[in-house]
N, C-alpha and C positions, 0 to 999 in steps of 0.2 A: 499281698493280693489274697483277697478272700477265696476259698475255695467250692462256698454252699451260699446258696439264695433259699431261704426259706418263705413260706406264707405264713403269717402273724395273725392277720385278720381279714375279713372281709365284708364288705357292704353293697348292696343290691339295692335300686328300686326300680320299678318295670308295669309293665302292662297287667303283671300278674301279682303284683305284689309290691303295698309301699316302705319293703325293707324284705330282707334276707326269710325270716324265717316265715315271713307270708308268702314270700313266693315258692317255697319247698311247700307249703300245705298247699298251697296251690296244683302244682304238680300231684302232691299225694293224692287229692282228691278229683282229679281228670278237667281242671277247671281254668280253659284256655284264654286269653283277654284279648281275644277279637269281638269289636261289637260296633255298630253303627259309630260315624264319630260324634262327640262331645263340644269338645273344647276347639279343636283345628277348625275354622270355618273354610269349607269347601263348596264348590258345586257337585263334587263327587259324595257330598257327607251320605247319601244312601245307594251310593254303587259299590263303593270300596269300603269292607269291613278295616278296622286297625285296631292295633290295643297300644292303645292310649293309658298312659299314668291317670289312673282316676282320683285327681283333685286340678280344683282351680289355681292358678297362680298364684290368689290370695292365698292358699290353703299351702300349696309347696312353701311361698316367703314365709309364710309362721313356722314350718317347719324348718325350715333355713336359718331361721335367725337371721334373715337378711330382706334389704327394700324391696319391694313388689314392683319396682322396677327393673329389680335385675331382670335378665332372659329365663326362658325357662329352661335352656340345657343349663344356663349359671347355675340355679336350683337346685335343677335335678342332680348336677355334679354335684354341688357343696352335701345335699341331703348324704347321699349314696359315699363320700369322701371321708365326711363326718362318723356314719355308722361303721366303716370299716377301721376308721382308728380306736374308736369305742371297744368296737369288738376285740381289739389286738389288746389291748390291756397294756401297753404302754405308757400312759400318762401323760405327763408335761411331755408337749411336742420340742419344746426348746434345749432337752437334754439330749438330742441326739442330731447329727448330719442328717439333715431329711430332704429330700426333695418328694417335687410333685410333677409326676411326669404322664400328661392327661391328652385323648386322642377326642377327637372332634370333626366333623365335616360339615355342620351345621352352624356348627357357633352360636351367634344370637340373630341370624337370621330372623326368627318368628316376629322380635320387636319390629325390624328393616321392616317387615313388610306392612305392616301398622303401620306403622313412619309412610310410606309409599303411598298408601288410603288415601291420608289425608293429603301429603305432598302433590300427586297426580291432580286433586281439584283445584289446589291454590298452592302455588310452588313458594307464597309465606307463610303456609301454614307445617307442622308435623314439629314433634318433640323430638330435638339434637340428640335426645338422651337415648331414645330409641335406636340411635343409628352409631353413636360412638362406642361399643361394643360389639358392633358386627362381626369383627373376625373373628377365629376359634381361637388365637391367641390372648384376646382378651378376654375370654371364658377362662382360660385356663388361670391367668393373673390375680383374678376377681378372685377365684377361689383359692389358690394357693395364699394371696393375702390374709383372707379369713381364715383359715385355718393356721398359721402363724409361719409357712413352712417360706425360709428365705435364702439355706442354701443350693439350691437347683430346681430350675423350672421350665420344663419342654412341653411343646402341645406337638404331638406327632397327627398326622393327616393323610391314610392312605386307604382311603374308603373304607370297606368292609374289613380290612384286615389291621385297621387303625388300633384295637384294644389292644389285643395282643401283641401288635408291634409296639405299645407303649410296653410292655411288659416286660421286651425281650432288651428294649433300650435299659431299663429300672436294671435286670438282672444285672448287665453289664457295667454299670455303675457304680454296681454294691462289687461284684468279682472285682472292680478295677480297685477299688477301696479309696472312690471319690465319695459314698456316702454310706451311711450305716444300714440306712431307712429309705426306701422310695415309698408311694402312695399311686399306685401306675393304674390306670385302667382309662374310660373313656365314657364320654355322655354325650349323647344326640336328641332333638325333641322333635316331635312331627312339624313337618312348615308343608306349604301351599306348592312350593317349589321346588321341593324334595318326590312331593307325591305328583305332582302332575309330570315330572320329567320321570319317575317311574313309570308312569301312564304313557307317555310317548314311548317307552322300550318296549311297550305291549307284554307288561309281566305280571302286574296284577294280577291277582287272584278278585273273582266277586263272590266267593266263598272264602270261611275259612281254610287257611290253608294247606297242605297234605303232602308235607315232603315225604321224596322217595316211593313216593306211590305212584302206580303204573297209570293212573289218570289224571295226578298232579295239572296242576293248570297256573302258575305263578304263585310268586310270594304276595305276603301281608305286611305293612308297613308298621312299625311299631318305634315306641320312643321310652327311652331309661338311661340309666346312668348305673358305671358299676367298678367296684376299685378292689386289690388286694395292697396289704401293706405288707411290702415283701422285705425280708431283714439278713443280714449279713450271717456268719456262724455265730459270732462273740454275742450279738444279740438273740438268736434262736436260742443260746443257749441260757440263756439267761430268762427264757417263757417255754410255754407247751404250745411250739408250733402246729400249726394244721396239717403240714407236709411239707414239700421241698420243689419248688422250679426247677427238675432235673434236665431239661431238654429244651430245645426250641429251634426254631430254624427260619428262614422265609427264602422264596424263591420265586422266579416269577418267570414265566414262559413266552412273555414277549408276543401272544398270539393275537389279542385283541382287545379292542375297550374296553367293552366290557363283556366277553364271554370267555369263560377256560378254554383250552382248548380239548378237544373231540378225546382224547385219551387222558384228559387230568394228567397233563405233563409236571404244570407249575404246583399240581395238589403232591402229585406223589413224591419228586424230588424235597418239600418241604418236612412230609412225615419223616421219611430215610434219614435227615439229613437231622432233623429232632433225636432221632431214636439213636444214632451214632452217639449225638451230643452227649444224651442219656447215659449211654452206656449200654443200653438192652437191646434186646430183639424184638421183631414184632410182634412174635407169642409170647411176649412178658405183659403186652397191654391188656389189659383187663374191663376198658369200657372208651368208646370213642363218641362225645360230644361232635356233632356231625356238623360242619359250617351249615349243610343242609335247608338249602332258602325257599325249596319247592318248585323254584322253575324247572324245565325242561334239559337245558345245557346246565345248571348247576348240579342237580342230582345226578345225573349221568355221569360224569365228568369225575367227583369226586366217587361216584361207587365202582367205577372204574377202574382209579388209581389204587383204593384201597382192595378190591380183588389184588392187583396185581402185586402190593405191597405183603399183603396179610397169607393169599392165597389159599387154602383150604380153612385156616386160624381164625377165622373174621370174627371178633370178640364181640360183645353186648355194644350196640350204639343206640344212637336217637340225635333229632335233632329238637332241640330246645325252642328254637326259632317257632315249633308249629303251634306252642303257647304264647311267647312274648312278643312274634312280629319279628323281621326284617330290624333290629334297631341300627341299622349303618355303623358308624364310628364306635357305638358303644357294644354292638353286637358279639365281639371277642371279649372283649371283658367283664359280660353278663356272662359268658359260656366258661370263660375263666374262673369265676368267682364260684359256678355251678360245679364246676368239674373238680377245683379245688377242694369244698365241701361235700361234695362227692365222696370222698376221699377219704375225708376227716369222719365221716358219717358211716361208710357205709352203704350207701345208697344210688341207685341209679333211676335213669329220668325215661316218660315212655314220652314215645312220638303218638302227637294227636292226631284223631281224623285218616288213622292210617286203616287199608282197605285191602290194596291188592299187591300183590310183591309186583317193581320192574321187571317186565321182560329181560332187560338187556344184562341184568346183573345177578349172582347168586345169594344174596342174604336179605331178609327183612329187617328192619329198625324193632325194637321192645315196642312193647304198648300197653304196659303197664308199670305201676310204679314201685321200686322192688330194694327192701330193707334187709340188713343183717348181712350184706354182701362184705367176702369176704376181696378188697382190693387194693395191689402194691403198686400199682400201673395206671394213671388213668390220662389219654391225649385230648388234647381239646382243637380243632380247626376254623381257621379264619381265611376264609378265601375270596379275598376283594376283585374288584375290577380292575382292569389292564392288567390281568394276571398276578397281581400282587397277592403270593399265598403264603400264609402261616400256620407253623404248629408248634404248640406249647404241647410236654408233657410233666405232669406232677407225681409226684414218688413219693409212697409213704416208708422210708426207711431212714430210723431212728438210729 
């Protein structure tokens, strides 16, 4: 049984950026990807700002090396799946036990609904192709194929907290010593169906959005894809990892569909239960990735828990969300990928649009973007709907 889960590499594409190091200049330079929509065809396209991956699906397939038929979380995952094995320096994928263990809640929905267009006028018209990829499991297959990985393949699906719990599945994996190599994170695209059923929760933001702030007004929808290739010791040791999965946990509090409950019962029980995992205390963290989505009951909730965790300690946070959007399924594992590099760098990320401190809570989020930090600690938070909460933390000790 292996003893250490390390991070290898990682890869990002987002609202803010079409790969990793576009999105840290992104950040660097206070440059959030909310904007009118593009590409999603809505009747909301000029109510609800989103940050949208800025290219067409023509332009993700060439990136892909793959048909412009696939979907665009297919895409979006392979682009972001690709860059993170690249990054890791590993090589030939076939030398190692690899799996791919990828979260989703979207799937290829955006095709279905095209399909739908034209189905609804003439129920013999719409392309089959459109629609035989619908599920999130066959997102996940399409890409694990490409990418050549054939011993393990899971699509984990538990809304907002879907990345990270792929991640926490992958560690467990590698500890059990069913694989050497996972490739874990998760990809979401904007759909019609996604955004209007946010719209019935009444949580939208028609500004960009401003988590943690005492006039916050909902989240921003947003869509990316985002992976760490996490490696065993025998393989860490054998490259210059970025740092180490020392913690994780998830928990859920059973309170409701979709809102935490009034005291971050299921946030707090998940950091504790991380930091145990760890090894450390709460004043060992050094920077906390905020699940932080901007609504009302979610920032409360979670600045709650962490008073009550952290208590006078409350270390540098921010939530990333208030650049890249709300991305669902992929949302933990953009914040994973950030916080991981984080890490490796140095660096930590400021919360946009931020204005007034909560009443209800004692600490503000950063609001700027700040280099040469010196961090051994850094948590990152995923706290889905029906209480489904996670927390991963990463550890630089070599």
């Amino acid at each position: 049984m292996s003893s250490g889960v390390w991070v290898a590499g990682g890869g990002v594409i987002s609202g803010i950026g079409m790969n990793l190091s576009e999105c840290i200049n992104s950040f660097e330079a206070m440059q959030p990807g909310m904007q009118e929509m593009e590409f999603l065809k809505s009747i909301h396209h000029d109510t609800y700002p989103v940050a949208e991956v800025k290219a067409s699906n023509d332009t993700l397939a060439s990136m892909a090396d793959e048909s412009i038929h696939w979907s665009r979380t297919a895409l979006l995952s392979k682009i972001a799946a690709k860059e993170a094995w690249q990054n890791s320096g590993l090589g030939d994928i076939s030398n190692y036990r690899v799996g791919f263990v990828s979260a989703s809640t979207v799937g290829g929905m955006d095709l279905t609904e095209h399909f739908m267009e034209e189905y609804l006028q003439d129920n013999s018209r719409g392309k089959l192709r459109n629609v035989i990829h619908h599920d999130c499991g066959s997102i996940t297959d399409l890409v694990a194929e490409s990418l050549g990985v054939q011993d393990f393949i899971s699509t984990i699906s538990t809304a907002c907290s879907s990345g990270a719990n792929a991640m926490m599945y992958a560690s467990r994996l590698i500890k059990n010593d069913m694989l050497d190599v996972v490739i874990a994170g998760g990809a979401d695209s904007l759909t019609r169906f996604t955004l209007n059923g946010f719209n019935t929760l009444m949580i939208l933001d028609t500004e960009p959005c401003k988590p943690f702030d005492e006039n916050r007004r909902g989240l921003n929808l947003g869509e990316g894809a985002a992976y760490l290739v996490l490696v065993s010791d025998k393989i860490a040791a054998e490259i210059d990892p970025w740092c180490r999965l020392s913690g994780y946990a998830n928990a859920n509090d059973a309170y409701h569909q979709t809102a935490s409950s009034s005291e971050g019962t299921g946030n707090y029980l998940a950091m504790n239960e991380a930091l145990q995992k760890a090894g450390i205390e709460a004043s060992d963290v050094d920077y906390i990735n905020l699940h932080g989505t901007g609504t009302a009951n979610n920032d409360s909730s979670e600045g709650k828990a962490i008073m009550k965790l952290f208590g006078n300690n409350i270390p540098p946070l921010s939530s990333t969300k208030s650049f890249t959007g709300h991305t669902l399924a992929a949302s933990g594992a953009l914040e994973a990928v950030f916080s991981a590099y984080a890490l490796k760098e140095g660096i930590l990320y400021p919360n946009a649009h931020f204005q007034t401190q909560m009443s209800e809570i004692s600490f503000s989020p950063l609001t700027e973007f700040l280099s040469n930090q010196d961090l051994q600690h850094v948590m990152s938070n995923s706290f889905g709907f029906g209480g489904n909460c996670s927390s991963l933390i990463f550890s630089k000790d070599f």
